[in-house]
C-alpha positions in Angstrom: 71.8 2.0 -105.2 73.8 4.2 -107.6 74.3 7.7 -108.1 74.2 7.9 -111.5 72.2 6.5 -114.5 71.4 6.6 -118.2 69.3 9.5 -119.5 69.8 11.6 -122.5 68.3 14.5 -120.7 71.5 16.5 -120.8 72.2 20.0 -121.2 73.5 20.3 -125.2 77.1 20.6 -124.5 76.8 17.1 -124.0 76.1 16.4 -127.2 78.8 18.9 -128.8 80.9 16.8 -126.6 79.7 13.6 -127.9 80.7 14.7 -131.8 84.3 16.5 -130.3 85.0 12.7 -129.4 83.9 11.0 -132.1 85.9 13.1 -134.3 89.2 12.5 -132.3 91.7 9.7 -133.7 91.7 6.1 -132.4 92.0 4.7 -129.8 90.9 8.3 -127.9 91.2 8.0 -124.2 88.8 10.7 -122.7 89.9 11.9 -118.9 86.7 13.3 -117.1 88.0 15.6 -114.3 85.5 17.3 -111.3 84.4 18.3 -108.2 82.4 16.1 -106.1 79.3 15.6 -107.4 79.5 17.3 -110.7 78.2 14.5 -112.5 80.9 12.9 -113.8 79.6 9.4 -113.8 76.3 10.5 -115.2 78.1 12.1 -118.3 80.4 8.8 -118.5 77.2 7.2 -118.7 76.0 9.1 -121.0 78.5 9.0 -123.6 79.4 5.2 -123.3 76.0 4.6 -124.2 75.9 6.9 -127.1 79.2 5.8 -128.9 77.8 2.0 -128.2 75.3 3.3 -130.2 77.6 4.6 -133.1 79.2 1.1 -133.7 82.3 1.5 -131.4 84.1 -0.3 -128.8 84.1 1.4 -125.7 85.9 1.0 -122.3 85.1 2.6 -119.0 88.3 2.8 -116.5 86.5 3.2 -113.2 89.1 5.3 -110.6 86.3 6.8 -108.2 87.6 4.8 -105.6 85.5 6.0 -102.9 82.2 5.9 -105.3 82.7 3.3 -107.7 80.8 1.9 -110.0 81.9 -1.0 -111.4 82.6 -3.3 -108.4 84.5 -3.6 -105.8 85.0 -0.3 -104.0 89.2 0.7 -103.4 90.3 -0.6 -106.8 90.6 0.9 -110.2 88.7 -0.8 -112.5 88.5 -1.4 -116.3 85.2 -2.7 -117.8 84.3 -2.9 -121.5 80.5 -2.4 -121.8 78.7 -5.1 -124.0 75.7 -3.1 -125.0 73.5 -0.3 -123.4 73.3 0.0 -119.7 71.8 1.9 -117.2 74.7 2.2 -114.4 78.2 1.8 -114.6 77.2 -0.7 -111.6 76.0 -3.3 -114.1 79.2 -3.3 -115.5 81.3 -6.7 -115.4 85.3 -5.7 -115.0 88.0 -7.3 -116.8 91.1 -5.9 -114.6 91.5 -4.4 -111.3 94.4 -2.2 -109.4 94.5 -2.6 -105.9 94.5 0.6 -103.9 93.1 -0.1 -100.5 91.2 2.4 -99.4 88.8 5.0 -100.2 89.9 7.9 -99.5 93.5 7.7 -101.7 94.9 10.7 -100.5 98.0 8.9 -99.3 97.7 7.0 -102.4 98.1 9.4 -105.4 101.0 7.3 -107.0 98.9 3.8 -106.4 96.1 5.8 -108.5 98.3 7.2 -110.9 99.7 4.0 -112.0 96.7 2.1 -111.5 94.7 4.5 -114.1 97.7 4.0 -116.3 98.1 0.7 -116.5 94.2 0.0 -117.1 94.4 2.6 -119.3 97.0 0.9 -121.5 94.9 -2.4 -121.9 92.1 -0.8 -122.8 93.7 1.2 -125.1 94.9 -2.2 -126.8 91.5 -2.9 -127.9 88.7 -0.3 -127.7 87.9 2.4 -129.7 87.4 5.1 -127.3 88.6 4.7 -123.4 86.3 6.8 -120.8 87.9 7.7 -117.3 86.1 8.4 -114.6 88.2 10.3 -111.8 87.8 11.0 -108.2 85.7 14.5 -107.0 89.4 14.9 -105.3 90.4 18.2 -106.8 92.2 20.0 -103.8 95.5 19.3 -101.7 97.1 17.0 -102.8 93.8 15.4 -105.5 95.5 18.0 -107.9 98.8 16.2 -107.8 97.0 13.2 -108.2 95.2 14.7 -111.3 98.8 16.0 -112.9 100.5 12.2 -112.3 97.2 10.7 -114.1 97.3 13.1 -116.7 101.0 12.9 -117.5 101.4 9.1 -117.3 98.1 8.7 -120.0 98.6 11.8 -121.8 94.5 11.8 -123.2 93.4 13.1 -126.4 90.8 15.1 -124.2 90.6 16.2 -120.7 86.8 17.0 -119.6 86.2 19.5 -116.8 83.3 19.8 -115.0 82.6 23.0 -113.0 80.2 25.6 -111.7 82.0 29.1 -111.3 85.3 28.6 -112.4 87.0 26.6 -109.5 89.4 24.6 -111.4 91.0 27.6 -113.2 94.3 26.3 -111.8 93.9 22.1 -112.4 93.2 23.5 -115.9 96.3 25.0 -116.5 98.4 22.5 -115.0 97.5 20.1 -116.9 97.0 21.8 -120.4 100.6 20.0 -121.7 99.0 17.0 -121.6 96.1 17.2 -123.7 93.1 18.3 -125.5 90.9 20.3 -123.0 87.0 20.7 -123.1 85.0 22.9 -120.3 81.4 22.1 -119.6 79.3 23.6 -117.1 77.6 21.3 -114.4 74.1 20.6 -114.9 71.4 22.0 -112.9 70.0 18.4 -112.5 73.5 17.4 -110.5 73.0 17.3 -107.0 75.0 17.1 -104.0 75.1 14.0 -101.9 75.8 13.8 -98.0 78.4 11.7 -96.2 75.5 9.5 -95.0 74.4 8.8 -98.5 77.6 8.5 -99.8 78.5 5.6 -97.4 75.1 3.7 -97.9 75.8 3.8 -101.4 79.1 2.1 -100.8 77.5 -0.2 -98.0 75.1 -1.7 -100.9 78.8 -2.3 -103.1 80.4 -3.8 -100.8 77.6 -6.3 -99.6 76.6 -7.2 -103.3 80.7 -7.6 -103.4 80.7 -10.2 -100.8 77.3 -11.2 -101.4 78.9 -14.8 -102.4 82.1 -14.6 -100.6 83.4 -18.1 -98.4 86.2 -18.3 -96.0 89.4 -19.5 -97.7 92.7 -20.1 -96.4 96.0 -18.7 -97.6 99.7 -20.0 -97.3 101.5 -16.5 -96.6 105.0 -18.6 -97.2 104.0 -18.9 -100.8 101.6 -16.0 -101.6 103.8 -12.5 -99.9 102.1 -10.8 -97.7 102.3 -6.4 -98.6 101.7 -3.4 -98.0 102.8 -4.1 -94.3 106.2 -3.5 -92.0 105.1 -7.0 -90.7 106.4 -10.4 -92.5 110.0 -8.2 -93.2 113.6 -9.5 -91.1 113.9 -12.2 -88.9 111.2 -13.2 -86.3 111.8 -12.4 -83.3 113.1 -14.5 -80.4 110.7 -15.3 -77.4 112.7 -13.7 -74.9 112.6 -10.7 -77.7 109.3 -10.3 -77.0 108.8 -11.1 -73.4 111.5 -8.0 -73.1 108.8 -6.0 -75.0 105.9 -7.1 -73.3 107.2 -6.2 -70.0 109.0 -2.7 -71.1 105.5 -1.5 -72.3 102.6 -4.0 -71.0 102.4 -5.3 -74.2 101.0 -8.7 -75.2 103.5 -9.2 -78.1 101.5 -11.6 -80.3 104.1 -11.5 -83.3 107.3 -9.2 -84.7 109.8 -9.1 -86.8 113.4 -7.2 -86.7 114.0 -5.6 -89.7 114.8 -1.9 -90.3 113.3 -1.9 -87.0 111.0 -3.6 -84.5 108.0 -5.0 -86.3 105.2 -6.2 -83.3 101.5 -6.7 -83.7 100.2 -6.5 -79.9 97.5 -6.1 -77.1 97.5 -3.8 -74.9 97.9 -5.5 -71.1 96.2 -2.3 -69.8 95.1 1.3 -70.7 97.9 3.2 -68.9 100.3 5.7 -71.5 103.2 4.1 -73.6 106.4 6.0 -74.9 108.7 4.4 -77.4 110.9 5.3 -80.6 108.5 5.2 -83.3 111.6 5.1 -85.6 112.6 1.6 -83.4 109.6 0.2 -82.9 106.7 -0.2 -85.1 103.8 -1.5 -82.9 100.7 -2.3 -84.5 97.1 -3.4 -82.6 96.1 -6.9 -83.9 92.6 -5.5 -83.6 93.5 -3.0 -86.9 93.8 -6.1 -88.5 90.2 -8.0 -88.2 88.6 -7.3 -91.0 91.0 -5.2 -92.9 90.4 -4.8 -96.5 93.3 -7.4 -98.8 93.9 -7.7 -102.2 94.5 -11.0 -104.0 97.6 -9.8 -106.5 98.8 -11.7 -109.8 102.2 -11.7 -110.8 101.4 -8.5 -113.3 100.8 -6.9 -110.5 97.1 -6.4 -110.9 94.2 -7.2 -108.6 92.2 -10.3 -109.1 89.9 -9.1 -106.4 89.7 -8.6 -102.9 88.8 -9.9 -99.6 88.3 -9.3 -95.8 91.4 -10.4 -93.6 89.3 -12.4 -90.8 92.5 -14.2 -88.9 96.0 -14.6 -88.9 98.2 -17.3 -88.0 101.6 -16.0 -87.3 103.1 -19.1 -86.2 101.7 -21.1 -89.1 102.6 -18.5 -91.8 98.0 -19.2 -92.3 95.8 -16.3 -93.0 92.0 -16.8 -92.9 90.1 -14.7 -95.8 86.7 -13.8 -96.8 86.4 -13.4 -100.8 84.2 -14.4 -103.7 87.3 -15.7 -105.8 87.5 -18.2 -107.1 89.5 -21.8 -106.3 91.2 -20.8 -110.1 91.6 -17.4 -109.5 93.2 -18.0 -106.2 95.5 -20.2 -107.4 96.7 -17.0 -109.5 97.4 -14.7 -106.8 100.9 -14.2 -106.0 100.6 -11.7 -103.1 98.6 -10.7 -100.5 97.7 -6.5 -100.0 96.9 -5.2 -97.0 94.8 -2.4 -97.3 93.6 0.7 -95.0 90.3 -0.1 -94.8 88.4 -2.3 -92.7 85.2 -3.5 -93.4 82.5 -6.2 -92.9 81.1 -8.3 -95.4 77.3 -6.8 -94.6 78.9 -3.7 -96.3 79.5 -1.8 -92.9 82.5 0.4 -92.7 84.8 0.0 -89.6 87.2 2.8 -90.1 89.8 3.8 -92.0 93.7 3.6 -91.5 96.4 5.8 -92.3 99.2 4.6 -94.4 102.4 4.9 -91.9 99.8 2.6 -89.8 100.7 -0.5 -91.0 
């Protein structure tokens, strides 16, 4: 399922836009900026397919975390399109930045960079450089926007609205760029939650449509994006004092800036402790939590699903499509905020400050 394919049905600006971009100097890195369901994709779509067309190279840097295209959802992708296609989903990517999650909220400097530094590859070899952006265009989304657009500084920023409502996001960001206003097109349509996560549902099982369960040394490849794994372990009379202050089961910790423990609960009664001492986490938030396989540039060679941990034997157990070579590669192990089973259903989602 995607959202948004091919079709040269589009309202003329589309094609005013088309010649604006073909006109701008090379390589021209193209930032498409709007509201949820404005038809950002579709547009992207559009206009890869068209400069194809005209001879050039194009790339497509895929930051819709939450609705991505090219595959896997909670990365930021970079793809360079060998011919026509249909969806952005057909597309084959080259790089990935891990973010985690799909709601990047608590992420904005993850995306900025990650939009960045895709942005910079492509920009080594293609022609033009398409950028598909979240529909995150309130709270703190407009931050988000700035960071991207200051970091790539694009030839052209595209905005897609309906009456006017990024008037401000517009003016913030008119030092960085070229700016071109189109109206949405009447064919856009809204999609609900429900339709929004069976879209992702069908991502991620095609994602781990091949995936096997691999094992990974986490005393060679460092574990991230976690309090856990940093200081010393702790002693066993360490945590038997912790299970029995707070009916804990203390399955691991660690004593760094402060107490690090993945636990059970022994019971359901309350619990009150310095968060700013102790940083409990439940081992249950982390079956099935979304992981990213890292290389030592610091970009995503894909992901996986955390399915065990062996504390005592430094051994994680991992769900992923990667492969034996490609595993060698990784360097570090993300945690991420999202868990989620390979049949593509979505468990919940974590705050950062979580793990």
């Amino acid at each position: 399922m995607n959202k948004a394919t091919y079709t040269e049905d589009v309202p003329p600006d589309r094609f005013g836009l088309l010649e604006r971009i073909m006109s701008l100097g090379r390589p021209a890195r193209v930032m498409l900026i709007g509201a949820t369901d404005s038809g950002k994709t579709t547009l992207l779509t559009f206009l890869a397919n068209r400069l194809l067309d005209e001879g050039l190279k194009v790339a497509v840097v895929d930051s819709d975390v939450g609705q991505k295209g090219v595959l896997p959802p909670a990365t930021v992708s970079l793809a360079f399109p060998e011919g026509p296609f249909e969806s952005p989903g057909e597309l084959s990517a080259m790089a990935h930045y891990f973010i985690g999650t799909i709601t990047p909220g608590q992420y904005i400097g993850e995306m900025a960079v990650g939009v960045k530094r895709l942005t910079d590859l492509a920009s080594r070899e293609a022609d033009v450089v398409l950028i598909d952006t979240t529909g995150f265009v309130t709270g703190s989304g407009i931050e988000m926007k700035r960071l991207k657009a200051e970091l790539v500084r694009p030839e052209l920023m595209v905005f897609l609205e309906r009456n006017g409502e990024l008037s401000h996001l517009r003016r913030l960001l008119s030092p960085y760029g070229e700016m071109v206003t189109l109206s949405v097109s009447e064919k856009a349509r809204e999609h609900s939650r429900g339709e929004r996560r069976e879209v992702r549902r069908e991502k991620w099982r095609a994602y781990f449509s091949n995936a096997s369960l691999v094992e990974v040394d986490l005393s060679k490849v460092v574990p991230s994006g976690t309090e856990l794994f940093r200081g010393r372990p702790l002693k066993q009379e360490e945590k038997d004092l912790l299970s029995a202050l707070f009916r804990w089961l203390v399955i691991a910790g660690w004593k760094g800036e402060r107490y690090a423990v993945v636990k059970a609960d022994a019971d359901s009664g309350p619990r009150q402790y310095s968060r700013s001492v102790i940083h409990a986490i439940d081992f249950e938030m982390l079956s099935n939590l979304l992981v990213g396989f890292i290389d030592e540039n610091g970009l995503c060679l894909g992901v996986g699903i955390l399915k065990w941990i062996n504390f005592g034997g430094m051994k994680a157990q991992v769900l992923t499509p990667l492969s034996s070579n490609e595993l060698d590669r990784a360097v570090e192990l993300r945690f991420g905020r999202i868990r989620v089973l390979e049949t593509g259903e979505e468990l919940g989602l974590l705050r950062r400050e979580e793990l």
